[in-house]
C-alpha angles and dihedrals in degrees: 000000000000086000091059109025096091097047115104110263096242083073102043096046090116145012125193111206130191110230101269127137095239084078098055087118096064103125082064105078092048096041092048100018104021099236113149111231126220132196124203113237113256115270094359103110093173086081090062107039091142100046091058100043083052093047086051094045090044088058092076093073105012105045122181106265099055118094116224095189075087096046113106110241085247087056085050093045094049086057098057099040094054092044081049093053102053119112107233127206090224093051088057079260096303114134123239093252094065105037079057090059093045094051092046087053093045087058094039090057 
């Protein structure tokens, strides 16, 4: 919640989630923060093409083995921000990052 909190509301509406039990506190961000939550039908992982490209991507500097209970939330930071900053094929070579900016504008406007 405290990633998304500050965001305008127009960018945190809604968040798909794989089915994963990190995400067992999910009534939490609509109840306190009023973002809709979303979970991703069982063995269709059509429903959820992005998520996978980002966990395989993640892998290169989070594998499997390693436990990031013990990460430091900078180290964690650093991750996304690099993964956030990488220009995607599918994105016309923006980076997420930007293509993010652009949209909140475009709903703030």
């Amino acid at each position: 919640m405290d990633a998304i909190r500050d965001l305008p509301l127009a960018a945190r509406k809604s968040i798909t989630f794989d089915r994963g039990t990190e995400f067992v506190s999910w009534p939490h961000l609509q109840a306190e923060i009023g973002t809709q939550t979303w979970f991703c039908d069982p063995s269709s992982p059509w429903q959820k093409g992005t998520v996978e490209n980002t966990n395989r991507r993640l892998r290169r500097w989070l594998p499997r083995t390693r436990d990031i209970r013990s990460m430091k939330d900078h180290d964690m930071k650093m991750i996304c921000d690099r993964l956030n900053n990488t220009p995607r094929k599918c994105l016309g070579w923006k980076t997420p990052a930007e293509v993010f900016r652009e949209k909140v504008m475009e709903e703030l406007r």
